[in-house]
N, C-alpha and C positions, 0 to 999 in steps of 0.2 A: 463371725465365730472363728473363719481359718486364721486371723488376724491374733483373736487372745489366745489358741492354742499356740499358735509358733513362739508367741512370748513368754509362755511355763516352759522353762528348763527342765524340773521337778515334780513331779506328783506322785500320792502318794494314796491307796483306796484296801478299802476290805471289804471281799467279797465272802460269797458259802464256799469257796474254794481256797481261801486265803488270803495273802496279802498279792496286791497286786500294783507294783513300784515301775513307772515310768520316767524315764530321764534325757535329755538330750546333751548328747554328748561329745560336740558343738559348743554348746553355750554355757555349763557346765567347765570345758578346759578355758573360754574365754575367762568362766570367774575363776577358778582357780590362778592362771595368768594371772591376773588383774590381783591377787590377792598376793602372788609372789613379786611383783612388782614395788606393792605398797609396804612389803617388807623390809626391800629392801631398800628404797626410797628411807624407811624409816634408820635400817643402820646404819646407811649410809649420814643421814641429817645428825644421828647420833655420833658417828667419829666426826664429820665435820664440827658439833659443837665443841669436843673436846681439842681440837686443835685448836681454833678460833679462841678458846677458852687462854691458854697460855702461849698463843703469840704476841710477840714476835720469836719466842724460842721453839723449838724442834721439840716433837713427842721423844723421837731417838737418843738426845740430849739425856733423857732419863733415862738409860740403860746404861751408859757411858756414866754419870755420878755413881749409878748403883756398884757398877764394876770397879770405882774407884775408891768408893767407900765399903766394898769388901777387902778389898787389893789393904786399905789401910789398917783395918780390922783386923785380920788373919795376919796380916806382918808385924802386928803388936803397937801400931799406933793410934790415935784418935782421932775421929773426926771432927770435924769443928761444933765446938762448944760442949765437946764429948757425948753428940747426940746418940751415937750408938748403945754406949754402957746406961746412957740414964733412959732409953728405953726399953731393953733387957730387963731392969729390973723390975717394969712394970708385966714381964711376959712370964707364963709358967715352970720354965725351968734355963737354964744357961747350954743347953746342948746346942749340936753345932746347926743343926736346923731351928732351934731359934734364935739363935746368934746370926743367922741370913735373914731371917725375918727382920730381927733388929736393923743389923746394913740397909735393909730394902729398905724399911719406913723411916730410918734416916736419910737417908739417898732423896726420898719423897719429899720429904720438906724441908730438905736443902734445895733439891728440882723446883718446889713452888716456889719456895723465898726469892731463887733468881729470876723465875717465868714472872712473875709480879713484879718485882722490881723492876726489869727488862719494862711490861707492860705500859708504868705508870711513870718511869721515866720517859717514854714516849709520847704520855698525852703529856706531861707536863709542855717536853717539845715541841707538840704541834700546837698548844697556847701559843707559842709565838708568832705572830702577823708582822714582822716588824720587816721581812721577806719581802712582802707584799707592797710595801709602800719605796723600797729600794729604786733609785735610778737607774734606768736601762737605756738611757741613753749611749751612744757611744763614745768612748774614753772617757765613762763614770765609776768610778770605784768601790766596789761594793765593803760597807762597814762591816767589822773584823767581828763584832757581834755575830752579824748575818754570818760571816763565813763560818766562824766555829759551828753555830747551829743547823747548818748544810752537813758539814763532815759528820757529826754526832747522826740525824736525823739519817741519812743514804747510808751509813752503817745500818743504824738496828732496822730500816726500811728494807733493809736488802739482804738482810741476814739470813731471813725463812721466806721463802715462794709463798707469795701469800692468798688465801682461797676471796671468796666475792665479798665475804662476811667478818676476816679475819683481825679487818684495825677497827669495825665497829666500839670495839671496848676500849679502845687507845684513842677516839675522838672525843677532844674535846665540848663542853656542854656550849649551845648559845650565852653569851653575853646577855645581861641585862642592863642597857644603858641608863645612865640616869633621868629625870626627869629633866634637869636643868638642861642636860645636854641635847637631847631630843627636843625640847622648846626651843633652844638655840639654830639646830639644823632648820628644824623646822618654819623659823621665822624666813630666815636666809633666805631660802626654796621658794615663799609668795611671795616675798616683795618684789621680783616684776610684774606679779601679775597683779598687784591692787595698787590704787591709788594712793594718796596720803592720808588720807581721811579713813580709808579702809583699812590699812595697813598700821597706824593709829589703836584706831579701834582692834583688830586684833594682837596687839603686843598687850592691851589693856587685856584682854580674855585669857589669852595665856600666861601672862604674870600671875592675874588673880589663880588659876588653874594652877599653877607652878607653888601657890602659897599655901592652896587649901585642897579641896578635894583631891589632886595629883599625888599628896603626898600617903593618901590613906590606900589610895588604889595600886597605888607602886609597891607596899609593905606585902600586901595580898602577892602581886605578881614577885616578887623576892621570893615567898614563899614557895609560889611553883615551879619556881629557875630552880632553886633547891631539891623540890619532891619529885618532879617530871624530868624526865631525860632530857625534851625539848618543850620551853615556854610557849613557844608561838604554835609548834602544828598539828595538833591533834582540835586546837579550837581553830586553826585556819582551816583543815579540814571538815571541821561541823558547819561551821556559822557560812563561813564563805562558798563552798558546796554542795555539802547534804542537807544543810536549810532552808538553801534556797528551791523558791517555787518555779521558776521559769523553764522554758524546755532547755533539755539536753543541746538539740539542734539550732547551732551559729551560736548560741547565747555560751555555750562550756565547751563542747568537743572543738577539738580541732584536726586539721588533717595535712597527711602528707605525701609528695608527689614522687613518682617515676623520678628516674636518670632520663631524662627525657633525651639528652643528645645519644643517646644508644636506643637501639630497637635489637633485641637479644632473641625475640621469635615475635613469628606473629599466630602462633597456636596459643588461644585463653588456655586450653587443658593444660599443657605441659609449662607453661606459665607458672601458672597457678599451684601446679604438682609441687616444683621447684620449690619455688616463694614457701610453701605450708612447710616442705622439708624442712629447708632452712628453718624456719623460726621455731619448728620442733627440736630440732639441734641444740639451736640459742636457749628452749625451756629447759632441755637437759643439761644444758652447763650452768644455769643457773640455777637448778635440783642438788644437781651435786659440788655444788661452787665451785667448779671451773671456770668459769669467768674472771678475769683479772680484774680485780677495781682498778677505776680509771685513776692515775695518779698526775697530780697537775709536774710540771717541770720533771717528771720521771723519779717522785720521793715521796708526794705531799698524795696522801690520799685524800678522795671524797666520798662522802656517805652513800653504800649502798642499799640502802633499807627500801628504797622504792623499786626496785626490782624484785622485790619478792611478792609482789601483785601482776607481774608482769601478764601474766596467765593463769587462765581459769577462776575470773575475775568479773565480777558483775557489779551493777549500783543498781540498787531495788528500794522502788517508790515505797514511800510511806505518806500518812496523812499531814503531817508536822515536820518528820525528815526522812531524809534515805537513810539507807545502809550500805556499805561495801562488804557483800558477801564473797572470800577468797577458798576455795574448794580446794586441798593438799594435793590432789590428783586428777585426773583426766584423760579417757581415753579415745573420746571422740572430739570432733571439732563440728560445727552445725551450717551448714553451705545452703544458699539464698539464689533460687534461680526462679526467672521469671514469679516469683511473688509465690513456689512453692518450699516448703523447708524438709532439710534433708539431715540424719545421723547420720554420719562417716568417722568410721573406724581408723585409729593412724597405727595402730599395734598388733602385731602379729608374734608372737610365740616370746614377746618378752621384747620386741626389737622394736624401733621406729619405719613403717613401712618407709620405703627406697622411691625416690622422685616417679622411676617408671611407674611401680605398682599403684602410685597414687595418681597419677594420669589415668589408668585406665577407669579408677572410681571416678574420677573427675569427667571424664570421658561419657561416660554412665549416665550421668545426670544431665550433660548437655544433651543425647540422644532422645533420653526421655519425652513420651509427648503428653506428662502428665498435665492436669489443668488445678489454678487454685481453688481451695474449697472456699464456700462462702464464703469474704471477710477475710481469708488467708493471704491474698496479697496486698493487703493493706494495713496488714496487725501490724507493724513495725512503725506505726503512723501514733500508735499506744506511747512506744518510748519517744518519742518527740512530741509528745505533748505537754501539758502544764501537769506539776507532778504530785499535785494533790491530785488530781481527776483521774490521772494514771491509777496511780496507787487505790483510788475509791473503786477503779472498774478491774484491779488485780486483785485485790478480796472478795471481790461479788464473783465475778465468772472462770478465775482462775486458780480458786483457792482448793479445789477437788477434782477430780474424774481427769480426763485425757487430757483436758487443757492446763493442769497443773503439771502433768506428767510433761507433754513435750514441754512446756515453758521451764522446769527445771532442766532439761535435757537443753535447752540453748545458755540457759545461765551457770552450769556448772560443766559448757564446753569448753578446749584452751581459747578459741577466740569463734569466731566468724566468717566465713567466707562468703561475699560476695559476686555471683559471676552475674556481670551486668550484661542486657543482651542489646548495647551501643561499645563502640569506639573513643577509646582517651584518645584526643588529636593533639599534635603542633608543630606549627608550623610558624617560622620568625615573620612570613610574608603577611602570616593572619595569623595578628595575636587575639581575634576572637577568640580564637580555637582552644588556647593555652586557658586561658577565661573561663572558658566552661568545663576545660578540663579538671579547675579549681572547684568550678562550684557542685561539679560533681563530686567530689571529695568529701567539702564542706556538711553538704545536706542532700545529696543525690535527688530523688523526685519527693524526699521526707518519709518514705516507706519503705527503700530499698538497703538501708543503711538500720542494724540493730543497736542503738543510742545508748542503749545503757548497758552494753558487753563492752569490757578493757579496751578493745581496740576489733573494728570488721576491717579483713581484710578486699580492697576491692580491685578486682581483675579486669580489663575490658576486651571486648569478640576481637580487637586487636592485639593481643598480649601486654599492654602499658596497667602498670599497678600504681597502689595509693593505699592512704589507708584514713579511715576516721577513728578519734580516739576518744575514749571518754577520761574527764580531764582530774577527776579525782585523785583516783588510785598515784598517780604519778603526775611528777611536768614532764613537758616537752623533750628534754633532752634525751632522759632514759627511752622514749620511741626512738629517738635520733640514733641514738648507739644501735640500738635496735636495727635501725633501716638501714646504716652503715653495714654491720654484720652482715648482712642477706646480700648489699648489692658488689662485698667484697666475695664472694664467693659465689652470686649468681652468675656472674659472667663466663666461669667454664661449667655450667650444668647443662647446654644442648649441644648433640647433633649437629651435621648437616644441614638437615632438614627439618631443624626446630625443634626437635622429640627432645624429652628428656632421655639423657644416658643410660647405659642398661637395658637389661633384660627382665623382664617379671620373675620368682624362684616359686610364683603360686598363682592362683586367682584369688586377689583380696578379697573381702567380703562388700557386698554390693552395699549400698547408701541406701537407708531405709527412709522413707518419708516417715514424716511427724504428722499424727493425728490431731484433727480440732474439732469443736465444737462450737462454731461462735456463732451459730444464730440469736443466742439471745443477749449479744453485744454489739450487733452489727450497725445499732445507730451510735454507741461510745466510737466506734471503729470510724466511720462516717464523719463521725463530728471532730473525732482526731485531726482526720485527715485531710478535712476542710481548713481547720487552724492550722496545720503545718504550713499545707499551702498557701498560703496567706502570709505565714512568718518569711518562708524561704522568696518567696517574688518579693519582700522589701527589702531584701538585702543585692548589695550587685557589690561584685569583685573584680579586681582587674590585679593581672600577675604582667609587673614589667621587667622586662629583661632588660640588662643596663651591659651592655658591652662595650663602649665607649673606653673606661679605665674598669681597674677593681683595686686591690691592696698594694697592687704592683707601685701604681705612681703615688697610693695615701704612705704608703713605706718609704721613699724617696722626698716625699712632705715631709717624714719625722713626726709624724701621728698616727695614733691610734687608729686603724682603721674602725672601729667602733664609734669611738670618739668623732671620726670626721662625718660619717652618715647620720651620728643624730644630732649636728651641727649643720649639718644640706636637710634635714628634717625638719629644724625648728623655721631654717628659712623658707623651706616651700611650705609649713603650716602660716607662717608670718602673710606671705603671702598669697595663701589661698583664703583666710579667714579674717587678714587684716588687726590680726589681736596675737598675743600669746596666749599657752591654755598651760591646764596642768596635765604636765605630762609621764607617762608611766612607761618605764622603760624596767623591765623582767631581769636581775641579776641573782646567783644560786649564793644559796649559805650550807654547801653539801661541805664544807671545808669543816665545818661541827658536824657532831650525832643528829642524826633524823632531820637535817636543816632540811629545808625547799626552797622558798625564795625570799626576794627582800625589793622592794623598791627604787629602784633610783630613780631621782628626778632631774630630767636634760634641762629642762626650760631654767636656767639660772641667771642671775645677775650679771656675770660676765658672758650667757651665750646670747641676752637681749641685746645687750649693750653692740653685740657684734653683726646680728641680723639687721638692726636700727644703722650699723653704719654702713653695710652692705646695700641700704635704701636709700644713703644719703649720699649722694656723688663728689658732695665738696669733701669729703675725707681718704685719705690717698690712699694709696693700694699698701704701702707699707705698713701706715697703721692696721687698716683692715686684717693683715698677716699677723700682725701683733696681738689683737683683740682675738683673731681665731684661737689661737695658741693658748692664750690665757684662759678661751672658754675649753678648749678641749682638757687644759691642766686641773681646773676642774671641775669636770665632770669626770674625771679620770678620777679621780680623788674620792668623789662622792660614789660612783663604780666601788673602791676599793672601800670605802668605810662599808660598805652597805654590804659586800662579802666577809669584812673582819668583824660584821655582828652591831654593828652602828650607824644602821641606815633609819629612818624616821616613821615608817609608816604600819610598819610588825609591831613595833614596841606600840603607837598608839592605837592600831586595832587593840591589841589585847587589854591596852589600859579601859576601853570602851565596853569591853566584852566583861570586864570586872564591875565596872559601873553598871551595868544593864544588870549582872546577878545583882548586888548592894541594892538596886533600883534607885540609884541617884542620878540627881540630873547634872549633865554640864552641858553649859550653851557651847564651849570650847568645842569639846568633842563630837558633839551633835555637826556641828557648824563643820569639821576639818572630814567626819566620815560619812558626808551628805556634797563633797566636793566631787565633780561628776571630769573623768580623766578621756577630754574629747580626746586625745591624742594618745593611742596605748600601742608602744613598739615591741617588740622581741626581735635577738637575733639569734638565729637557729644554728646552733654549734653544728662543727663539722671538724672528723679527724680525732675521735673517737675512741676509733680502734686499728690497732697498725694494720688490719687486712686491707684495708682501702689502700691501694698504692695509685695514688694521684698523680704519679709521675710516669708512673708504665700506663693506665689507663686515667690519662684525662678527664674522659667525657663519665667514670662511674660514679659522678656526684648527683646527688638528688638536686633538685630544683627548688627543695626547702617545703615550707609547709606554711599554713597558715590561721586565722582565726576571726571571729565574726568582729564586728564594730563594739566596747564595750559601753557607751553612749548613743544616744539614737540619735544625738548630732555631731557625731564623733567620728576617727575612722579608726580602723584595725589595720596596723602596720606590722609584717614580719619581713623579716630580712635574713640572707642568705649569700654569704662572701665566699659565692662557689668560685673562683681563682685570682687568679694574678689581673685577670681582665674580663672578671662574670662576677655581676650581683645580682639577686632575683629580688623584687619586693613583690608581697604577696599585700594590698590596700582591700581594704574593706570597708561598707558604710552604707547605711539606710536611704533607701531610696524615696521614703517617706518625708525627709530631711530637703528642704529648698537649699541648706548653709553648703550641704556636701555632695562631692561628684568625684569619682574614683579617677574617673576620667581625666579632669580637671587637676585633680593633686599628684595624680603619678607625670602627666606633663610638669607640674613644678616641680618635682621630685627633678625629674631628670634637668630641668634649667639649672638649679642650685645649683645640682653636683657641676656644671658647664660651668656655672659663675665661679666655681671654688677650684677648679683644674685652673679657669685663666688665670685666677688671681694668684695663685702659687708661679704661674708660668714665666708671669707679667714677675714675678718678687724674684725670681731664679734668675731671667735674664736681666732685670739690675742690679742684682746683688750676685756674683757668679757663685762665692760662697757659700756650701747648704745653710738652710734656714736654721735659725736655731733651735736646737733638740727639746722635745717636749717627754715627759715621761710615757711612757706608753704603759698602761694599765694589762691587767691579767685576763681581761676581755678583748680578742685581736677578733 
């Protein structure tokens, strides 16, 4: 009972005596707060739309016409198209206060006619990708096309300071390629991986496909290139995510590491303080869009539409599909210790508490010597399960009373915080260490990590951080800028002696534990936790550190450093599996509205041709130089189609997604979206945001992040070009699997890149002359 009274603020009774009104006055100015916050959170989102609305010109730009078009009015002239006098006449009388009235609403739609034109001359702009495919080789000369469209573009780019949301309405829509064209890539792409007789047989599927059924499916998707802002991602988002059944944990989340060559304290609290500050920061600049969009080459923006999930952000089971529920506001965050859950407050009198003040709540919670209530250190074992069964045991036991109450208090927290009660280790002598540093990340023990919250942040009793994320809401990168932020300004937030900075200006408000009830779920809880278990021991990761070279000597090659790691990829899968696969390597279409990602495929015709000669010793080192070049030119090519909206496998998911509504059949489609991608790469951008200064601090790069096997014969490769002479691979792959062994493909990982340093070495000292220049793509 002392538990429900502290939680009435209000009450309200009538006695024989009167009225008799009790209130706390406490919790009371917390709502009040909390209501002036959301106010102005609201006017604020309100002048930001209206900027946003008519950039790239200036709101102030309007005062300035109006003054001009009085200036010309009262001097006895007119203004263009004599908007002044033919709006007068629509006004009740010619005195001199409607005659400014006239000026003004002339002024206004001469101010719009330019904010729109300004606007929509710049998407016209940014249709152009012709940038994109430019030589950058050196002493190549960029076409006079391209340069006009630079000087045009970096003017009205650079005109108005633009907020996080502002060239949303100046981006360009997705491309709808054609059928013929996408059949075309498409064919290209298998033919190393099938035979004649294979390869045959499907030019015969996709012709027929390309004649008849393609062409009724295509008229459909026109139609949604047309009605939809973006064709492909609101169904890449259903079908691919929120329909699927599998767990959240290795199979979607992904996660990411510590700056591991720094150790900044070895206090979890003040850690932890830090890190939550930061990313409350980062929520407020993306509240009131102070964040800069990231502009590629410092002109060309990319789509920020996925940052506004960033926080307070949850994915919530359903029986057939999820949901992404995103809450406008937030003022606590929900911290996970030893298997108890905790509210924490981040807000005090309208402010974001101060790194100290939230050490001492953090503090708070390590001291505690509370214990978990039945089932409470293992509820977290719910979101890593299969997600129908999730979803069937969140309507039975959580749909009323306490247990709805904390469970919405974790789902419409900004995020998560986990304080693990082990140590992130590593150490170069024992790369175990690094190993399980990942796979703590990954799937922690499957209980300790909340699955379907945006993103938990986790801490360890040695101060090293990470995070898991849920994979929905956002890709990769946007955590990446994210993690950049935090480690560009964590570096001056302690002490001495580890503390965070400052002094307390109060005592915050203490962390309340969350109430539950799960006795009568505690075998769904049990049987969670048994399949987690089960999932996470068939997975094994291995994080290899590659110091040997990095971009330094693939830049002195005159290739891509992209291009050359998934050319040492295709040859240590060559030779670790003895075949080619089809392989999936992650490129962004943020260059349009609401784009995410697109497909590229490495394993191509000229990169077999080049691993095949890499296996055959009667062919010389020169050619071998020759055929590398050739595969790096295209896959560089196929990189760039696949950002300018012409990559192969977007356009045929959705062709398939239209089929599946019609309920027609093609063997075409069934056959190319039933092709299982043993080999799925990413490489984890870095340099983001100019606070990283990689030159003054070196070592404040992350370590990269990584993701589960997306084949149960397959491996999960991420990559990370942390310098001149640091590449991290984060390998993943089922242990259940005889074909694969982390172990095994990160040792050929590292031979390759060995065989591909000699063979450039061996080409440099016969030839003294640099090799010849390859284009290098917009992926480095």
């Amino acid at each position: 009972m002392a538990e429900a009274h502290a939680a009435v603020a209000f009450s309200f009774a009538i006695t024989h005596e009167g009225f008799d009104i009790n209130y706390d006055h406490e919790v009371l100015n917390l709502v009040w707060n909390s209501g002036v916050r959301s106010w102005k959170k609201r006017l604020a989102r309100a002048r930001n739309g209206v900027r946003n609305g008519v950039y790239p010109a200036h709101i102030q730009s309007l005062w300035l016409i109006s003054a001009i078009a009085l200036g010309l009015h009262f001097a006895g002239y007119q203004a263009p198209f004599n908007l002044t006098n033919r709006v007068l006449v629509h006004l009740p009388s010619n005195t001199t206060n409607w005659q400014v009235t006239a000026c003004f609403l002339a002024a206004l739609v001469i101010w719009l006619s330019i904010c729109f034109t300004m606007r929509y001359t710049l998407k016209l702009l940014l249709m152009y990708k012709g940038w994109m495919y430019e030589s950058r080789a050196p002493g190549s000369r960029v076409s006079l096309p391209t340069m006009l469209w630079v000087a045009v573009v970096r003017v009205l780019s650079s005109w108005n300071k633009p907020g996080l949301y502002s060239f949303q309405g100046s981006l360009p829509r997705l491309p709808l390629p054609s059928v013929k064209d996408t059949m075309t890539r498409y064919l290209r792409s298998v033919r190393p991986l099938l035979d004649d007789d294979n390869y045959s047989r499907m030019e015969r599927l996709a012709k027929e496909f390309e004649q008849n059924i393609g062409k009724k499916l295509q008229w459909y998707l026109i139609l949604k290139s047309w009605w939809s802002t973006n064709y492909v991602s609101d169904w890449w988002e259903e079908y691919v995510y929120l329909r699927g059944r599998s767990p959240l944990c290795v199979n979607s989340n992904f996660y990411g590491t510590d700056a591991i060559f720094m150790n900044l304290t070895n206090k979890q609290a003040a850690r932890a303080a830090n890190v939550v500050h930061l990313l409350l920061n980062f929520r407020r600049l993306i509240e009131h869009q102070e964040l800069q969009p990231i502009m590629v080459q410092g002109m060309i923006p990319l789509c920020s539409w996925q940052y506004e999930r960033t926080f307070n952000t949850a994915r919530v089971p359903g029986l057939e599909t999820d949901r992404i529920i995103h809450y406008k506001d937030s003022n606590h965050i929900v911290v996970l210790h030893k298997g108890c859950y905790y509210k924490m407050i981040i807000y005090h009198k309208g402010r974001i508490l101060r790194p100290c003040e939230l050490q001492v709540q953090i503090e708070e919670i390590l001291k505690a010597k509370a214990t978990p209530m039945d089932g409470e250190e293992h509820l977290a074992a719910l979101t890593a399960w299969n997600r129908s069964k999730w979803a069937e045991a969140r309507n039975t036991y959580f749909s009323r009373g306490v247990n709805h109450v904390s469970l919405r208090t974790i789902e419409s927290a900004a995020f998560v915080l986990s304080l693990d009660d082990e140590p992130f280790e590593f150490d170069l002598e024992r790369p175990e260490l690094l190993d399980n540093f990942g796979k703590k990340l990954l799937h922690g023990n499957g209980y300790n990590r909340w699955f379907d919250k945006c993103f938990t942040v986790c801490v360890a009793t040695n101060g090293r951080v990470g995070f898991n994320a849920e994979h929905t809401w956002a890709d990769a990168p946007v955590l990446g800028h994210l993690w950049e932020y935090i480690f560009g300004d964590d570096i001056y937030g302690y002490d001495e002696a580890g503390d965070t900075k400052g002094t307390p200006e109060f005592q915050p408000p203490l962390p309340t534990r969350l109430s539950w009830d799960l006795t009568p779920c505690l075998s769904k809880i049990d049987e969670a936790t048994i399949d987690v278990t089960k999932l996470i021991n068939e997975v094994n990761l291995r994080i290899l550190v590659h110091q040997e070279y990095g971009k330094g000597f693939m830049k002195k090659c005159r290739i891509s450093p992209d291009a050359y790691i998934q050319m040492a990829l295709q040859l240590a899968y060559y030779r670790d599996a003895g075949r080619f696969s089809l392989t999936y390597e992650a490129s962004m279409t943020r260059l349009f509205r609401e784009g995410r990602t697109e497909t590229v495929r490495p394993c191509t015709i000229e990169s077999a041709a080049w691993v095949k000669a890499m296996q055959n010793q009667s062919i010389s080192n020169d050619e071998r130089v020759k055929m590398l070049q050739a595969a790096c030119d295209r896959h560089q090519l196929g990189y760039q189609d696949s950002m300018c909206g012409r990559g192969i496998d977007r356009h045929l998911f959705c062709l398939y997604v239209v089929s599946k509504y019609l309920e027609v059949d093609s063997p075409f489609l069934n056959e190319v979206l039933s092709e299982p991608w043993r080999l799925s790469t990413s490489q984890t951008p870095h340099g983001q945001t100019p606070k990283m200064d990689l030159k003054k601090h070196p070592n404040c790069i992350s370590a990269g992040g990584g993701f589960g096997p997306v084949a149960d014969d397959g491996y999960g490769v991420s990559y990370i070009i942390a310098g001149e002479n640091l590449i991290f691979f984060h390998i993943s792959a089922k242990t259940t699997c005889q074909q694969t062994d982390v172990q095994r493909f990160s040792e050929n990982i590292s031979q390759a890149l060995a065989d591909i340093r000699s063979m450039f070495e061996q080409h440099i000292k016969d030839h003294p002359k640099p090799a010849k220049s390859i284009q290098n793509g917009a992926s480095t």
